[in-house]
C-alpha positions in Angstrom: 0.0 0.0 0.0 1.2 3.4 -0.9 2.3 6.0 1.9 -0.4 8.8 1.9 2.2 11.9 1.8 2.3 14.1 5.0 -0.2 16.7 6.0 2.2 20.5 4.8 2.0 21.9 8.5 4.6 17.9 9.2 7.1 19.1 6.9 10.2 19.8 8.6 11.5 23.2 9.0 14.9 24.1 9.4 17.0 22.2 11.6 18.6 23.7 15.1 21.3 22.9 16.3 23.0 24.1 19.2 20.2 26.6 20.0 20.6 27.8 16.0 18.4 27.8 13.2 20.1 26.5 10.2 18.3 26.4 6.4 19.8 23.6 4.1 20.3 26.4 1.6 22.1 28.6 4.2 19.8 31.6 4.2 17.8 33.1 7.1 15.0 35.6 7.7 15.1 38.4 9.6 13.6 36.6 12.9 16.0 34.0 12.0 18.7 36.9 12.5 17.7 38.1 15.6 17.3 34.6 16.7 20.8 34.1 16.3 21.7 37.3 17.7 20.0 36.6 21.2 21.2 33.1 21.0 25.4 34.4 20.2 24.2 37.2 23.2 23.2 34.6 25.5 26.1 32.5 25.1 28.4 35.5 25.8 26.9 36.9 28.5 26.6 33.3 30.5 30.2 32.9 30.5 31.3 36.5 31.0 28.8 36.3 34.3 30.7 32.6 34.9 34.6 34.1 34.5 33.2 37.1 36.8 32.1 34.3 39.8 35.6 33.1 39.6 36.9 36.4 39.4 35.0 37.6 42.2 35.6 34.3 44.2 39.9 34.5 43.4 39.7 37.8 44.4 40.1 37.1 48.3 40.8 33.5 47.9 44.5 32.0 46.3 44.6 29.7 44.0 46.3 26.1 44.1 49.1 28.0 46.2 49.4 30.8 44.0 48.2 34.6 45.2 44.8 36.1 45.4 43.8 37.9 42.8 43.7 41.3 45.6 47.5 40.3 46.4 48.3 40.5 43.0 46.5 43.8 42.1 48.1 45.5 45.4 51.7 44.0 44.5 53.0 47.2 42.1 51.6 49.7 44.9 53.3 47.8 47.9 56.3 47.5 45.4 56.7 51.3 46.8 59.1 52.4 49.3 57.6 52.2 52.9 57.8 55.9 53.2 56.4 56.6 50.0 53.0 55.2 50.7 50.3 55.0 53.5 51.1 52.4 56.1 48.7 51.8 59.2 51.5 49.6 60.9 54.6 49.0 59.6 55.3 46.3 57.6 51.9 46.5 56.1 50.2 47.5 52.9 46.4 48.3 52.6 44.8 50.9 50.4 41.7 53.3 51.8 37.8 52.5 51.3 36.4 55.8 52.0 32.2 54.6 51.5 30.6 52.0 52.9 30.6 48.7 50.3 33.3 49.8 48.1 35.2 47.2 48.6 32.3 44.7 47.7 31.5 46.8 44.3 35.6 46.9 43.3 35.8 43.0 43.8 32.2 42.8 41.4 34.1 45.3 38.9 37.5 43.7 39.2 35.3 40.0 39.1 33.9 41.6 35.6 36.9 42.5 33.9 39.0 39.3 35.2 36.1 37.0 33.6 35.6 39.1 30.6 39.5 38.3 29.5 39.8 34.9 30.9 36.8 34.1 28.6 37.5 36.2 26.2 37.7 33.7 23.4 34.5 32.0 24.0 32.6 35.7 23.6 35.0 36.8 20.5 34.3 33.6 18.9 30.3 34.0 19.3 30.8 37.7 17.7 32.6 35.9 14.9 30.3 33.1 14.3 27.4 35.8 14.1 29.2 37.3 11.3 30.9 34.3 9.6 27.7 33.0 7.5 27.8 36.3 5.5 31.5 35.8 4.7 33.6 33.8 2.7 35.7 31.1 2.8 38.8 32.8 3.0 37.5 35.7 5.5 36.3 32.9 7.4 40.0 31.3 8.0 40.9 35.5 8.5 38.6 35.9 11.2 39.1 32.5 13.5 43.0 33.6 13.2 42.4 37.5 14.1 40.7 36.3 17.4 43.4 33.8 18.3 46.0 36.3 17.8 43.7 39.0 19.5 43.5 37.3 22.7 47.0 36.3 22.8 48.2 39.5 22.0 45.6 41.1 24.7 47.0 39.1 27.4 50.3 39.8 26.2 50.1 43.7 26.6 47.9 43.0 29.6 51.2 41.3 31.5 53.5 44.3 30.1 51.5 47.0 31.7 51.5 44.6 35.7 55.2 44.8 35.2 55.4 48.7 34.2 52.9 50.1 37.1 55.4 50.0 39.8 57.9 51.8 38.2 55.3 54.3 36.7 53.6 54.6 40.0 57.2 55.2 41.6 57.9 57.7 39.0 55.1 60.2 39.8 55.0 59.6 43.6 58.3 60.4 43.9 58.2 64.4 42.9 56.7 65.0 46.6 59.8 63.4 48.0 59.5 63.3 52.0 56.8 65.7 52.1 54.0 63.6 50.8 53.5 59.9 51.1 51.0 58.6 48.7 47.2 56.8 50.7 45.2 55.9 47.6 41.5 54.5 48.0 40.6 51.1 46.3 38.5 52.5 44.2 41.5 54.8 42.4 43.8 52.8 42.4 42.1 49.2 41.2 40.4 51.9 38.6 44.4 52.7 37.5 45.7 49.3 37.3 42.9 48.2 35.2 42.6 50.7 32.7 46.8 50.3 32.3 46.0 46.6 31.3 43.2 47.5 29.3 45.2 50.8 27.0 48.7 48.3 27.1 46.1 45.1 25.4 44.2 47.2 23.3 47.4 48.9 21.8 48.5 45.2 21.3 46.1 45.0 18.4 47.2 47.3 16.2 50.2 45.9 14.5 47.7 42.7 13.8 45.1 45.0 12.6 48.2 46.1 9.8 48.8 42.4 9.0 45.3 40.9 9.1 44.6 43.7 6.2 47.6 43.3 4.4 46.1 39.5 4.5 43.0 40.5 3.0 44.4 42.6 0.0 43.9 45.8 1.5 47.7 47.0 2.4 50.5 46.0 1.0 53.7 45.8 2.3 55.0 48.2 -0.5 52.6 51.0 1.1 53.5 50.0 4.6 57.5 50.6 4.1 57.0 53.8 2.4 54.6 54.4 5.6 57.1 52.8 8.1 58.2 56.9 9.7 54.9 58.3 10.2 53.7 54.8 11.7 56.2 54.8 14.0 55.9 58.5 15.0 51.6 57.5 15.4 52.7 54.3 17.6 54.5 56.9 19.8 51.5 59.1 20.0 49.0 56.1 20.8 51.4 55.1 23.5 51.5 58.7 24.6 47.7 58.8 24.7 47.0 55.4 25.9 49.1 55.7 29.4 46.9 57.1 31.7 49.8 57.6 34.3 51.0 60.0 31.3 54.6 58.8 33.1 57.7 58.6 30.5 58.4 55.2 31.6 55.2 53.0 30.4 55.0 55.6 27.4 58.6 54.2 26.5 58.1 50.9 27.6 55.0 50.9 25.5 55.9 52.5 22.8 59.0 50.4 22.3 57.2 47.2 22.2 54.4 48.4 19.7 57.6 49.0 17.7 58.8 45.7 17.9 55.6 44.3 17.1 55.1 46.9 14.1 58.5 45.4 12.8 57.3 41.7 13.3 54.5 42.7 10.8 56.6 44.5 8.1 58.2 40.8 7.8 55.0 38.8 7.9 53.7 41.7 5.3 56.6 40.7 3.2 56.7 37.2 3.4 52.7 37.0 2.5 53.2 39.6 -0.8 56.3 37.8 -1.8 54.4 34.8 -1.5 51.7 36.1 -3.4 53.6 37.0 -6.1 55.3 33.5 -6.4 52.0 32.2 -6.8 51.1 34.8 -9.3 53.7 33.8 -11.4 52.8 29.8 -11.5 49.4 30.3 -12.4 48.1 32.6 -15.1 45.7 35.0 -14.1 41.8 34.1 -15.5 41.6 37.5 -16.6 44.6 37.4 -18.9 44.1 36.0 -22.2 45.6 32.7 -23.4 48.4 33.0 -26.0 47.0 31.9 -30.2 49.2 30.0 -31.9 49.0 31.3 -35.4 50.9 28.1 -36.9 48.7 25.8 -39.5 47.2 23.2 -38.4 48.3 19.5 -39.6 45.6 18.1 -41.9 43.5 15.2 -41.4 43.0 11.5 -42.6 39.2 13.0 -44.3 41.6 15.7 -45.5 44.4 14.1 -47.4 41.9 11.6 -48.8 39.5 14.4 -50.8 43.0 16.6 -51.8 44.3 12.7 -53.5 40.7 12.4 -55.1 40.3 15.8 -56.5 43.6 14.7 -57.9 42.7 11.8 -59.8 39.4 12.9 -60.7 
């Protein structure tokens, strides 16, 4: 007996997966969008929220023998001399909470900013897989390498600026000399650190920001050599701007390792246009036309046999 075919309102729609609406011929609506978009949003904000409980929880607490997070955040301001800074007893470091719960709402904010770069690739990878299905291929692979790069290179300016604070901090203290010791609330002082990590990762980015475009066709090494003096003059101005302790140490310190990094592009620049080239080279271009060879062409069996009966006829 034949199957009777399925009532329309049976038919299968398209498939989820993981929360996600997917159509076999890869197009969504507009409610499929914002479907997604609350789906990616979700995902992010669930383990920004989870990274800021363990932030919040290693901020008082150490961690398999290693310091608290709070030890580790006080360590460049109790790197100061004893009679630079405010000391209730001697021997002792502590910073000033001037209103009630402030300590409470700087271990939520510190909580929030540990979690959000601990976790940082689970919520850049959600941003990129809400943009990916309206890329290519190739800006696809682009993409998932820019946010590996990103987040090593975050944490990597991030662990510069920890080890520049104390000196920066021991810079501008010490114009008072011994007529001013420096008591700094939490509140000012957590609110310096972090914003040092934050400038010092962000600036991080820019030298991969030059080779992720000279990747995608946009900047060529070529443009980026004639460039190289007024680059290097801007990457002194950013690190000028992006120090909030507007000290000459972490601007140097700062600037000289954008530098670095800026050179570390110029070569992967090169290497990816000379590359380019070589591969230019081996394969003609689609556009170019082939070469016509202008030589007769050999005749054929049919050929020959009608020329040798014209002949004889």
């Amino acid at each position: 007996m034949a199957r009777t075919p399925r009532h329309p309102h049976h038919v299968r729609g398209p498939r989820r997966r993981w929360g996600r609406r997917h159509n076999p011929d890869g197009t969504m609506t507009l409610v499929d969008h914002l479907r997604e978009l609350r789906y990616r949003l979700g995902v992010a904000m669930i383990a920004v929220v989870f990274g800021a409980t363990f932030g919040f929880w290693w901020f008082s607490h150490p961690l398999f023998g290693a310091p608290s997070l709070g030890d580790l955040l006080l360590g460049p301001y109790c790197a100061l001399p004893p009679e630079l800074r405010f000391s209730p007893e001697p021997g002792q470091c502590r910073l000033l909470q001037t209103k009630p719960f402030e300590v409470f709402v700087l271990q939520l904010k510190v909580g929030f900013a540990v979690g959000s770069v601990l976790l940082s690739p689970v919520w850049l990878y959600q941003l990129w897989a809400f943009i990916t299905p309206g890329l290519r291929d190739g800006e696809r692979k682009f993409a998932t390498q820019f946010v590996g790069f990103a987040t090593v290179l975050f944490a990597a300016g991030g662990l510069l600026a920890y080890f520049v604070v104390p000196e920066g901090l021991l810079f501008m203290v010490g114009f008072g000399g011994d007529a001013f010791f420096t008591a700094l609330t939490g509140d000012e002082y957590v609110g310096f650190v972090l914003l040092m990590l934050f400038m010092f990762g962000l600036s991080f980015e820019l030298p991969l920001v030059l080779v992720m475009l000279n990747r995608a066709g946009l900047l060529s090494y070529a443009k980026l050599r004639g460039w190289w003096r007024g680059i290097v003059f801007g990457l002194f101005v950013v690190a000028a701007v992006a120090t909030p302790g507007q000290d000459p140490i972490s601007m140097l310190a700062l600037a000289a390792a954008l530098c670095l990094l800026f050179a570390i592009a110029l070569v992967l620049c090169r290497h990816h246009d000379r590359a380019k080239e070589r591969r230019r080279g081996a394969a003609p271009s689609p556009d170019e036309p082939s070469a016509i060879d202008h030589r007769p062409s050999a005749p054929t069996a049919a050929a020959r046999a009608e020329e040798e009966r014209s002949w004889l006829g």
